[in-house]
Every structure is written in C-alpha cells, then in structure tokens.
C-alpha positions in Angstrom: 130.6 216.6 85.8 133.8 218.0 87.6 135.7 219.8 85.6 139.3 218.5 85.3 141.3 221.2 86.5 139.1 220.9 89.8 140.1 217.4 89.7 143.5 218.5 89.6 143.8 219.8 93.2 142.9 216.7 94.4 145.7 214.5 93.0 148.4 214.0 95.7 149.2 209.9 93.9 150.5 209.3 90.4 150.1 206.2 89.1 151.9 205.1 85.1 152.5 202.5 83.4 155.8 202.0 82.1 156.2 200.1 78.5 154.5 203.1 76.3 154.2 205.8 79.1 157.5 206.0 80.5 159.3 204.3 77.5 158.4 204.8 74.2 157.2 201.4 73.9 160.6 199.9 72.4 162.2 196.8 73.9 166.3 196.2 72.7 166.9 192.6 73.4 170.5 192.3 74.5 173.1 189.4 73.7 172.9 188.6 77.1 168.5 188.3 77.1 168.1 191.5 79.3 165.5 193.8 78.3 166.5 197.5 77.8 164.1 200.2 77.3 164.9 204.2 77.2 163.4 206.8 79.6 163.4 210.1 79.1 165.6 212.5 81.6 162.7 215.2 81.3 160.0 212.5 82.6 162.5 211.9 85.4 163.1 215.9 86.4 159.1 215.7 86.9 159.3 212.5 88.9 162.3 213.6 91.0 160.6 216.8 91.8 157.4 215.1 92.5 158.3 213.0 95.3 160.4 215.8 97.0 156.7 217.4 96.9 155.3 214.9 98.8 153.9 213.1 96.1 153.2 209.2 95.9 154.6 208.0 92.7 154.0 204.0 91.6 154.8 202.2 88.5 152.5 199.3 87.9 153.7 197.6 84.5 152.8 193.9 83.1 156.7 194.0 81.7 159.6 193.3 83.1 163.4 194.5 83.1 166.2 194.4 85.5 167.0 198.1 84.0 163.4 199.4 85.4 163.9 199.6 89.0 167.6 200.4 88.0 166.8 203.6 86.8 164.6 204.5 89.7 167.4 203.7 92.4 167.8 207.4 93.3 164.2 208.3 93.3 163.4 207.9 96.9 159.6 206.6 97.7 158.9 205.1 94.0 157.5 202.2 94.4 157.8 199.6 91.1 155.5 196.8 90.7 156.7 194.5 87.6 155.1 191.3 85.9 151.7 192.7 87.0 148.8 190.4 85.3 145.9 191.8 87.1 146.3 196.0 87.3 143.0 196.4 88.9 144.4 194.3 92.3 147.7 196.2 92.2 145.9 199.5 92.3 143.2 198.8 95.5 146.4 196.8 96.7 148.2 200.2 96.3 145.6 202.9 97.2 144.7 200.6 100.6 148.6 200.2 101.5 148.8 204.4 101.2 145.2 204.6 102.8 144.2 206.5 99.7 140.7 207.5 97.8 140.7 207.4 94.0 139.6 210.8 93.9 143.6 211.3 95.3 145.2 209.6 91.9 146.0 210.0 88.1 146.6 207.1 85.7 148.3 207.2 82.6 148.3 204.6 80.4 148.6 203.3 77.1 147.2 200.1 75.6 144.7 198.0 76.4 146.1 196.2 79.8 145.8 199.5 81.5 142.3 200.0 80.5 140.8 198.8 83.9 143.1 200.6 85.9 142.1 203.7 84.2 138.6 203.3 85.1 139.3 203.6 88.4 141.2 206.9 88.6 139.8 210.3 89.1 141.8 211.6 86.4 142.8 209.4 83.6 145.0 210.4 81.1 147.4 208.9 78.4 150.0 209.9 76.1 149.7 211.4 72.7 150.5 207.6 70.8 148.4 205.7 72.7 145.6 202.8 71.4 142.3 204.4 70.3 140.7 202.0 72.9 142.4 204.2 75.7 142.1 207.5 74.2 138.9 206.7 74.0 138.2 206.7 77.8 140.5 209.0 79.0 140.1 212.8 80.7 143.2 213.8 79.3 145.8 213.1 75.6 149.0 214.6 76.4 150.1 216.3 73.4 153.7 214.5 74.1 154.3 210.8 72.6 155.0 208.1 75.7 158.8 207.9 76.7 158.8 211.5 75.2 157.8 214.0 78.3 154.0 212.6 78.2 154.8 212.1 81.8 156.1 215.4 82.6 153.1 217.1 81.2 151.0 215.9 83.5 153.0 216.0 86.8 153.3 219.8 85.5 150.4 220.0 84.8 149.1 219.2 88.1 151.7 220.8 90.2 150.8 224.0 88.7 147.3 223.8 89.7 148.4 223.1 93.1 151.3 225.9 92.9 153.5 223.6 93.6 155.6 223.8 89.8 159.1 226.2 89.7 159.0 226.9 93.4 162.4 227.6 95.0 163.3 224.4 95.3 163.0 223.4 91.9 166.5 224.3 90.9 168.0 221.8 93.6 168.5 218.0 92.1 
C-alpha cells in the first residue's frame, strides 16, 4: 500500500465538503430564512494560498446558503457546487471537466453523504469531529475540529510535501 505522504505529491485537486468541514456544522436561521454558517479565516489563508499555487479547489456540499458562494467571491478559481444529492456524479462530473485522475485529489469530509465521494479519492481525510462511519474509512483525522483549521491542515499539509508551504509569496494576500 502507498504510503500517504507519497500520496501527497500527487495531489494538485482539493475537494471538501462544506457543512462540517468548512463550517463547524452549525446553521443560524435568520429572521429573514437565510442560512448563515461561520468559516474560519485560517481555512481561508490555506485556500487563498492554494489557488495562487495552482491548485484546483471545489466545494461539493448537499446544503445550501446564499452566504456560501458569498464568502468565496474573492477566491479566484473556486468552484462551488450546492444542493448536491448525488456526490459521486459531481466528482467524475468535476475530475472529467478538469481532465483529472483521482490519484490527483483529496476529499475531506464529514458525515455520511460524503462517504461515496470519499471512496473515490486517493487521499481521503476528515476532520477531527467527524461520524465514526467516515473516520472509519479515511487515510487521514485532522487533529483540528471542522470549521476549526481542519482544512488548513491538510492544504499544509500537502503543500509542504510538495515545498510549496511559506514560500515568498506567502506573505502577499
């Protein structure tokens, strides 16, 4: 079996869910019906540095929120797929679109909807509160809690295998 820091150098395509994984799983209703769920700045440093790496970057979430593609608006190349029932066609839809192998992505997810999706990824990871179902099946806990920098760990994590992490650049927003 590959070991999964050799996996690591072959991951140019991140792939995350967002309730759980890029939110800590909370949803505010607002007077108004809108949705609002927090991110966390540190996960979006890692993101934002990312994709000025060359990095493709997708969000492929079941939920939906008119705050979600909001908060991306500066984060040129993200692409956000919402109200996504079957994960599994999103993903081929995805990898074909980008002419991409799996061996080329990471998944994180969290809870049981991502489970397929997972499954398909060389490396599949999650965050430190996710189900045991997915924990179960991953390469990969992040020691961080989702919506809590379980998404910067792994960008950093693989950007330093690559020695691609605190480069020059890396101070310029």
């Amino acid at each position: 079996m590959e070991h999964l820091k050799d996996k690591l150098l072959k991951i140019n395509t991140f792939i995350f869910d967002f309730d759980g994984v890029l939110s800590d799983g909370k949803v505010y209703t607002m007077a108004d019906g809108e949705q609002v769920r927090a991110t966390n700045v540190k996960d979006g440093y890692a993101l934002h540095y990312a994709l000025t790496k060359g990095y493709n970057i997708a969000i492929i979430s079941g939920g939906y929120a008119q705050s979600i593609p909001l908060r991306f608006k500066t984060f040129p190349g993200i692409e956000i797929h919402m109200r996504v029932r079957d994960k599994i066609a999103q993903f081929n839809e995805y990898l074909t679109n980008h002419q991409l192998t799996n061996e080329q992505v990471l998944v994180m997810g969290d809870d049981i909807p991502d489970y397929p999706m997972l499954q398909l990824a060389a490396v599949k990871c999650c965050p430190q509160d996710a189900s045991e179902e997915i924990k179960a099946i991953v390469d990969y806990i992040s020691p961080r809690n989702g919506g809590n920098g379980a998404v910067r760990d792994v960008i950093e994590q693989v950007m330093k295998a690559q020695g691609k992490w605190m480069n020059e650049d890396a101070f310029i927003w």
